[in-house]
C-alpha positions as a printed Julia matrix, in Angstrom:
381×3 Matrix{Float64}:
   0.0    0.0    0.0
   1.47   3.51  -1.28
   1.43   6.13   1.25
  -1.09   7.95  -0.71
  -3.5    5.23  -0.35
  -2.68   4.69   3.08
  -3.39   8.63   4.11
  -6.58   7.68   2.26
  -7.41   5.38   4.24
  -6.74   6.58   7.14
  -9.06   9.63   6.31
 -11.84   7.46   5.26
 -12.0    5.22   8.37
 -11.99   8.51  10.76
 -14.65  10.28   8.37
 -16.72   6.67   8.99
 -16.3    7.46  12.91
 -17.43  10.57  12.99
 -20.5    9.51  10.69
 -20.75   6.53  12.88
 -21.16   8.99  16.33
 -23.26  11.63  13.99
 -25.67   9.12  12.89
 -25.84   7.51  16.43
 -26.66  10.93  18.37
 -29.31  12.16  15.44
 -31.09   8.76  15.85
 -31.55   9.62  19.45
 -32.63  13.22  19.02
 -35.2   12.35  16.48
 -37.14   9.83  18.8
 -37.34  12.18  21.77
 -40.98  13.0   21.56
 -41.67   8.9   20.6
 -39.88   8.37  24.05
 -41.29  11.35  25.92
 -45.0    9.68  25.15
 -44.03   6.09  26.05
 -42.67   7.21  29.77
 -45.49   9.8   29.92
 -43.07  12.85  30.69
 -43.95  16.12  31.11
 -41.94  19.24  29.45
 -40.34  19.97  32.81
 -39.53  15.85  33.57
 -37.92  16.31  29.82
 -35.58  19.02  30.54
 -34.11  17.32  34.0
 -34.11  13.91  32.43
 -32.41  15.19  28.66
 -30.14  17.19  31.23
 -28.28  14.02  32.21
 -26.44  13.82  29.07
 -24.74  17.32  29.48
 -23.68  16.16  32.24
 -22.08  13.24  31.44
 -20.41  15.61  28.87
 -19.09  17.64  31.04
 -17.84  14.69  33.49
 -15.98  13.23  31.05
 -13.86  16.22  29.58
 -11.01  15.63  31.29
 -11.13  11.86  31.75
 -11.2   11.7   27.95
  -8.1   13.65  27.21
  -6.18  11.89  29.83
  -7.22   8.49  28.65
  -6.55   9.24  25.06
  -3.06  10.27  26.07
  -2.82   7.1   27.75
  -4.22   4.5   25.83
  -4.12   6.39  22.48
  -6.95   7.5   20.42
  -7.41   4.52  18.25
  -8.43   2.55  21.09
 -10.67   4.83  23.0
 -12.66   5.05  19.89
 -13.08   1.54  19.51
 -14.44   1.29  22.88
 -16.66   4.63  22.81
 -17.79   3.68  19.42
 -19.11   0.39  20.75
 -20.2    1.38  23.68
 -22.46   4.59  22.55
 -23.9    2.57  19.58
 -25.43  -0.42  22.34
 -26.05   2.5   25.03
 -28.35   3.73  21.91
 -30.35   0.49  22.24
 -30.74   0.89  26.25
 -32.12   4.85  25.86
 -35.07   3.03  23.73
 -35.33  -0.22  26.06
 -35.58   2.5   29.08
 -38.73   2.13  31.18
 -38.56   4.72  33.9
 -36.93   7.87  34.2
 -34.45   6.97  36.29
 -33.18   4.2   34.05
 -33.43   6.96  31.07
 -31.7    9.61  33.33
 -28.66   6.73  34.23
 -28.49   5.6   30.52
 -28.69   9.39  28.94
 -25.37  10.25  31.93
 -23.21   7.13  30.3
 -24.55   7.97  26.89
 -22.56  11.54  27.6
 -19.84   9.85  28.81
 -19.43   7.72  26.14
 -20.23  10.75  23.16
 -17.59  13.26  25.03
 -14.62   9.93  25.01
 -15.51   9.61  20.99
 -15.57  13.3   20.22
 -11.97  13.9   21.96
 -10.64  10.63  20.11
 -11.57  10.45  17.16
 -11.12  14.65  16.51
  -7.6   13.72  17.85
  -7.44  10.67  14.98
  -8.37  13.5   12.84
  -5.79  15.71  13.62
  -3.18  12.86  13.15
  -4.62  12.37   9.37
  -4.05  16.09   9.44
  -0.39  15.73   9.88
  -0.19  13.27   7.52
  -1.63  15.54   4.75
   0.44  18.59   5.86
  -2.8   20.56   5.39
  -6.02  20.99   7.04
  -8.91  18.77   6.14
 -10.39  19.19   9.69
 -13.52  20.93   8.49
 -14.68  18.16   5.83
 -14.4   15.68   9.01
 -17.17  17.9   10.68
 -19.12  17.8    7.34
 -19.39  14.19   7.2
 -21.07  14.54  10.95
 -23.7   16.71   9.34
 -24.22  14.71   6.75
 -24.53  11.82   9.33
 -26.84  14.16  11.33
 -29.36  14.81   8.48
 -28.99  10.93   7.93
 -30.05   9.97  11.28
 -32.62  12.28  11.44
 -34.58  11.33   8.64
 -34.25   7.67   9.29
 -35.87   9.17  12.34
 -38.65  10.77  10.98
 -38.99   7.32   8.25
 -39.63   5.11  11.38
 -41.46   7.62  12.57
 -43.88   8.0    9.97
 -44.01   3.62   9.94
 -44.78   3.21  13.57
 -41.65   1.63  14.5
 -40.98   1.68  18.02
 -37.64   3.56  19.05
 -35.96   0.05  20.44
 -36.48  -2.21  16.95
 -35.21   1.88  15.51
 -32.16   1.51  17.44
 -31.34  -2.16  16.91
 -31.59  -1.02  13.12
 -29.19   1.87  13.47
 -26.97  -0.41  15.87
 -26.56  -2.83  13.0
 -25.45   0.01  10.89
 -23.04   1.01  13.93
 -21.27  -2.14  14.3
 -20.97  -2.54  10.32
 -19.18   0.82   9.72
 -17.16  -0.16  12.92
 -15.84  -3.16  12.07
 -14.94  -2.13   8.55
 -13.02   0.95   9.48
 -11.44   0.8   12.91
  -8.65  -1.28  11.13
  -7.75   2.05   9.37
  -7.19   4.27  12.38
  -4.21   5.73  12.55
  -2.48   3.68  15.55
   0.3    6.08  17.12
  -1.22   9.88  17.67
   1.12  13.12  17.82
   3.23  13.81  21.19
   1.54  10.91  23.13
   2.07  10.43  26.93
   2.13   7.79  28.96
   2.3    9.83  32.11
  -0.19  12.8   30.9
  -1.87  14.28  33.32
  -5.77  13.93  34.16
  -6.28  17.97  33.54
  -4.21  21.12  32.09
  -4.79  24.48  32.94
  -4.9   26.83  28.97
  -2.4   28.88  28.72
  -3.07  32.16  26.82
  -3.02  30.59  23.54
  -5.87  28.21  24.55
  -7.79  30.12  26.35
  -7.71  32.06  23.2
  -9.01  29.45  21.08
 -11.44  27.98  23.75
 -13.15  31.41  23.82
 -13.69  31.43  20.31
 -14.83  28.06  20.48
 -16.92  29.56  23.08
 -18.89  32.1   21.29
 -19.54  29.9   18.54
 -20.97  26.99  20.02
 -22.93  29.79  21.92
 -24.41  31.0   18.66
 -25.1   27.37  17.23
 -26.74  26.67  20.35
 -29.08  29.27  20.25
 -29.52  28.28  16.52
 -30.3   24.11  17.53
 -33.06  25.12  20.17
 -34.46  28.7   19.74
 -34.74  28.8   16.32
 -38.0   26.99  15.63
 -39.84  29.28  18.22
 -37.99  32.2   16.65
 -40.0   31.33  13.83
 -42.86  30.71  15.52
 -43.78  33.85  17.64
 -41.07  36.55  15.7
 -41.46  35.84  12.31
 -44.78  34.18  12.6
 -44.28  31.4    9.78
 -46.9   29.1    8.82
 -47.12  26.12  11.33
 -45.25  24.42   8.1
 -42.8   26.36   7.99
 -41.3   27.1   11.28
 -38.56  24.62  10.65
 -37.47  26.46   8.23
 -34.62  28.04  10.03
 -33.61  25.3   11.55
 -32.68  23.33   7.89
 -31.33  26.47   6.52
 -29.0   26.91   9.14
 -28.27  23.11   9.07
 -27.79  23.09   5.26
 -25.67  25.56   5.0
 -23.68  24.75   8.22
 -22.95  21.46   6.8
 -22.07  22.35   2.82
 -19.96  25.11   3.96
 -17.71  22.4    6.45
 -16.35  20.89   2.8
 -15.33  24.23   1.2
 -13.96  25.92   4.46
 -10.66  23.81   4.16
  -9.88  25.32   0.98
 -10.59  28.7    2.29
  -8.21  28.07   5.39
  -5.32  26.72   3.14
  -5.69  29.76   0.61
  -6.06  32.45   3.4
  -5.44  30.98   6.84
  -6.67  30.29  10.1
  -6.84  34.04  11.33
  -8.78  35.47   8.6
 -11.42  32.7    7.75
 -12.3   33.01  11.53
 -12.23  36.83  11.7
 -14.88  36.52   8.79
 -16.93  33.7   10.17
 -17.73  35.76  12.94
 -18.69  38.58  11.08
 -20.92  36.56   8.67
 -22.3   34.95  12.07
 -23.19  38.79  13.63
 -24.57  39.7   10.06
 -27.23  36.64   9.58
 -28.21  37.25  13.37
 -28.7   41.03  12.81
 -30.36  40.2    9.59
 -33.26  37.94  11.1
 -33.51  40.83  14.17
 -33.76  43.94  12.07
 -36.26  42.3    9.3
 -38.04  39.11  11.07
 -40.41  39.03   7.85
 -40.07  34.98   6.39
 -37.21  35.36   3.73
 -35.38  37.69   5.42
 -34.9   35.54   8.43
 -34.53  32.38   6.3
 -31.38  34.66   4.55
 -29.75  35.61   7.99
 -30.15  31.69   9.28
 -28.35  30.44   5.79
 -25.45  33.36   7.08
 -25.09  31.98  10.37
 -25.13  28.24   9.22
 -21.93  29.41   6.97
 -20.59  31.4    9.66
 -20.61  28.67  12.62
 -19.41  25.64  10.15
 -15.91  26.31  10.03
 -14.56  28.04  13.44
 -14.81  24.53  16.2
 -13.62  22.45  13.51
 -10.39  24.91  12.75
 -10.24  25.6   16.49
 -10.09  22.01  17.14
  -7.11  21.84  14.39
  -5.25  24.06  15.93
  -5.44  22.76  19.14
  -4.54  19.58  17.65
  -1.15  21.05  16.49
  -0.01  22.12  20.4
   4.0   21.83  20.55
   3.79  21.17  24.51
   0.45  19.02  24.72
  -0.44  15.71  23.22
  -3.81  16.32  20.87
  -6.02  14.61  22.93
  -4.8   16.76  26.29
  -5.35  19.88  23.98
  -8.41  19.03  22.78
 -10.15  18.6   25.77
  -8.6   21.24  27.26
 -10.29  23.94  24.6
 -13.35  21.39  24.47
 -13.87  22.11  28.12
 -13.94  25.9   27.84
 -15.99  25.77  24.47
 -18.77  23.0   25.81
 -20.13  26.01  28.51
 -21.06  28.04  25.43
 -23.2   25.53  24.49
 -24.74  24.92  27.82
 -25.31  28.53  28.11
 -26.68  29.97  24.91
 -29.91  27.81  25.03
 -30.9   29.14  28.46
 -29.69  32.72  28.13
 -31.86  32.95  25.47
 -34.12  32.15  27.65
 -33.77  34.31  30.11
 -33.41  37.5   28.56
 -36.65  36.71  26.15
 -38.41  36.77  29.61
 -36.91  40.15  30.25
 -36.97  41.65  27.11
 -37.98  39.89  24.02
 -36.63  37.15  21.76
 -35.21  39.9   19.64
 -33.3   41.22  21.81
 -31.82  37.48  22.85
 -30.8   37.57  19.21
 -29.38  40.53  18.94
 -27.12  39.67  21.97
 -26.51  36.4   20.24
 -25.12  38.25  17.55
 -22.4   40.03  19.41
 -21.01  36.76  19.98
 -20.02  36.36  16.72
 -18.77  39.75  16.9
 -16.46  38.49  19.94
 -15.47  35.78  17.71
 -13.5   38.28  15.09
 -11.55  40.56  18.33
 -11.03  37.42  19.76
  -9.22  35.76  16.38
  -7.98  39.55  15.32
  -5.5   39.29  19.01
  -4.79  35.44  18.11
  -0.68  35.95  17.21
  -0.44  32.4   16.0
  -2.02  31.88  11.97
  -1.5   28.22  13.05
């Protein structure tokens, strides 16, 4: 095997993982309100028990790093790609909340152990191609996301109940699993034996985690405000207030295969600096003129603006002189995963305030805060 065709395989088996963990998660999230009805949960029993898997998140940040150090990422995403896949079957088999609550926690666990090691695998195919590719990775999870979801909506609209659904997309699991985890790449960059369980950022990453911040802020806002932005701003049609929602998702995941090109012809500092500005323009857009098309227009913006920044963040992480990728990557993950815990209920609050409007307009300053916070970054990575 040439080493062309070996970097190509390499790429290929990590692109299957993260389509593998996409298509796992979007399975989940499209048989919520299925599951919801079969426990007989209220809205308020839904929000504690779908809180459980943040959690779990945000227990396993630094346990993943340090365990991908360790053990190397090729085998913690073995394990967390087995392990999420059959935890996928236990969320439908769940028959009280508790059991749903316990199996959503290790579900996190397991989701936060694949993200770190499999974004580290992709930042060792990185090095191999000498040239970021980081961004199509995160495409592929799009792709994987739309996939999953309408599956979803398929079974759905068939009657199938969300355990013989999850056996189905288990199946599919273990079949991309056990063609492509041969492929890994088996050593990663800088690996320690002796890493330690957590790092505190230095400048540099607490750079990066901040952007990372303010754009998983923004996207967010964008995964569970923007259907009732539509709903009670722009008043859409009851069949169209998902309409956001895909445009944002479209656009979010097209852009992720073109934004590699962009970063190689331009660089790091300036494809951020104008992400964020595209991100603060779509916002202001859909705030200034929340009539249908308007808002549709400033969605598509902020769909382009949010694909490209975690995924180049997570690059340049990756390429740390002093910290093995997995170590680096949870260290900006950890800073970056609050913005998404945060936007969703901010929104929240200051709607009850104010107005939703006004949530977005604040929203939109993030992305603002995204192009000062690349314009001070001194590294072009």
């Amino acid at each position: 095997m040439t080493s062309i065709t070996s970097n190509r395989a390499h790429r290929i088996a990590v692109s299957a993982f993260f389509f593998l963990f996409g298509f796992v998660f979007a399975s989940w999230a499209s048989r919520i309100p299925a599951i919801q009805n079969k426990l007989r949960l209220s809205e308020t029993e839904l929000g504690l028990v779908l809180f459980s898997l943040p959690v779990g998140l945000l227990v396993s940040l630094p346990i993943s790093g340090w365990l991908v150090a360790k053990k190397g990422s090729k085998t913690v995403a073995c394990i967390a790609a087995i392990v999420y896949s059959c935890l996928l079957v236990t969320l439908g088999m769940a028959s009280t909340k508790v059991e749903l609550m316990a199996a959503l926690f290790v579900f996190g666990l397991a989701g936060n152990m694949g993200n770190i090691s499999f974004n580290t695998q992709a930042v060792n195919v990185e090095a191999l191609y000498k040239r970021n590719i980081m961004a199509s990775f995160h495409g592929v999870w799009s792709l994987a996301g739309f996939s999953g979801a309408a599956l979803g909506t398929f079974m759905t609209g068939i009657a199938v109940a969300p355990t013989y659904h999850f056996v189905i997309v288990l199946a599919v699991a273990i079949s991309i699993f056990l063609v492509a985890s041969r492929y890994l790449v088996v050593s990663d960059l800088k690996s320690k034996e002796n890493a330690p369980l957590f790092v505190m950022p230095n400048k540099s990453f607490l750079t990066l985690g901040l952007i990372a911040f303010c754009s998983m802020l923004c996207e967010g806002a964008m995964f569970d405000w923007s259907g009732i932005y539509f709903k009670n701003v722009v008043m859409a049609k009851p069949l169209l207030v998902g309409a956001g929602y895909t445009a944002f998702m479209c656009t979010m995941a097209i852009s992720r295969f073109v934004a590699d090109y962009f970063t190689f012809r331009f660089g790091f500092k300036r494809v951020v600096q104008v992400s964020g500005l595209i991100i603060m323009s779509g916002l202001l857009i859909a705030v200034v003129f929340p009539t249908f098309y308007a808002s549709v227009l400033g969605f598509l913006l902020v769909g382009v603006g949010v694909s490209s920044i975690v995924p180049l963040v997570y690059s340049a992480a990756g390429k740390s002189k002093t910290l093995s990728p997995g170590i680096a990557l949870a260290s900006v993950s950890t800073i970056s995963f609050f913005g998404f815990l945060i936007g969703p209920p901010l929104i929240g609050l200051l709607a009850g305030v104010s107005s939703l409007r006004l949530s977005f307009a604040v929203i939109a300053f993030m992305g603002l805060c995204v192009t000062i916070l690349a314009s001070i970054t001194k590294e072009n990575y």
